[in-house]
C-alpha positions as CSV (number, residue, x, y, z in Angstrom):
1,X,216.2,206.0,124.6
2,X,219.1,206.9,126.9
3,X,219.4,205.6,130.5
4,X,222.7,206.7,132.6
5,X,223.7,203.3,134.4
6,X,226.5,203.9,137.3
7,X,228.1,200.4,138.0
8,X,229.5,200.4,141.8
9,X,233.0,198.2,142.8
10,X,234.2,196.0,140.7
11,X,230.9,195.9,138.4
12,X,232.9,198.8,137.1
13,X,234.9,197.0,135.0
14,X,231.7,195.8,132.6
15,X,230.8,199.8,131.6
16,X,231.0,200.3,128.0
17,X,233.3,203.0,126.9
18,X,233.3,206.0,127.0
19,X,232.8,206.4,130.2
20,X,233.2,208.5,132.9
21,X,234.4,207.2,136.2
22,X,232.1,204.4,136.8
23,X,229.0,206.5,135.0
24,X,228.3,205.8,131.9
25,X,225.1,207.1,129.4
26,X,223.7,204.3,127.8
27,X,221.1,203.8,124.2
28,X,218.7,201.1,124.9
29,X,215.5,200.1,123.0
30,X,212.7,201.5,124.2
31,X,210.6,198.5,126.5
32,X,214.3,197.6,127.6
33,X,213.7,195.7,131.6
34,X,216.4,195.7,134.4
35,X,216.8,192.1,133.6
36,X,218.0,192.8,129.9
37,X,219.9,195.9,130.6
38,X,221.9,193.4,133.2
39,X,222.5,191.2,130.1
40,X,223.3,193.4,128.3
41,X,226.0,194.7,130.3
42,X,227.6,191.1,130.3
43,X,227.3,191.5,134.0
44,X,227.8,187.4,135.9
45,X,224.2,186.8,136.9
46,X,225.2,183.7,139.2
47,X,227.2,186.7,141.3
48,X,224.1,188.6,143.8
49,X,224.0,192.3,142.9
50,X,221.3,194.8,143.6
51,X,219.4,196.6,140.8
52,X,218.3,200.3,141.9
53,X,215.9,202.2,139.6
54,X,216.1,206.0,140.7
55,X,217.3,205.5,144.0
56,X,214.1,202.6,144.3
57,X,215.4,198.9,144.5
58,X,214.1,196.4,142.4
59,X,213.7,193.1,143.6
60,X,215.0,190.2,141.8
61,X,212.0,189.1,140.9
62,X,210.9,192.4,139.5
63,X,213.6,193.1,137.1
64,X,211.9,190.6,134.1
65,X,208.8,193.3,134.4
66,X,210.5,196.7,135.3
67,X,210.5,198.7,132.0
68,X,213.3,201.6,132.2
69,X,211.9,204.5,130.7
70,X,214.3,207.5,129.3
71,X,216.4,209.6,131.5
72,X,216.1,206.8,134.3
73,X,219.0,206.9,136.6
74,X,220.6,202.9,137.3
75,X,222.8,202.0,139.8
76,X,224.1,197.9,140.2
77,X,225.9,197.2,143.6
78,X,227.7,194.2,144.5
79,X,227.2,192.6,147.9
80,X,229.5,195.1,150.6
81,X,231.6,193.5,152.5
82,X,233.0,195.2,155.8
83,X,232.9,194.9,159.3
């Protein structure tokens, strides 16, 4: 099934190419979780990061039991820093 993951700030460096800007349309086994696609990204788990499903966030605990489903829209955003 295809999921389109959009990987914010310096997260951008882990999208598989091609891509598009920080975009990128992505094949995953159907049943694929948050948690995998994260792994399978390569992205440093010991880093926080937040996990949105169609604009919905899923919380850290949720992402072992959130099943993507096809044409779901990803976005994973590092901590912002600012003041």
């Amino acid at each position: 099934m295809q999921i389109s993951v959009k990987l914010v700030g310096t997260f951008a460096k882990y999208l598989p190419s091609p891509n598009q800007g920080n975009t990128v349309d992505l094949d995953v086994d159907s049943g694929t979780t948050a948690a995998q696609l994260v792994s399978i990204l390569g992205l440093p788990e010991h880093q926080p990061f937040i996990v949105s499903v169609n604009d919905g966030i899923v919380p850290r605990s949720d992402r072992d039991s959130t099943v993507l489903q096809s044409t779901d829209s990803i976005k994973i955003i590092p901590p912002l820093k600012g003041g």
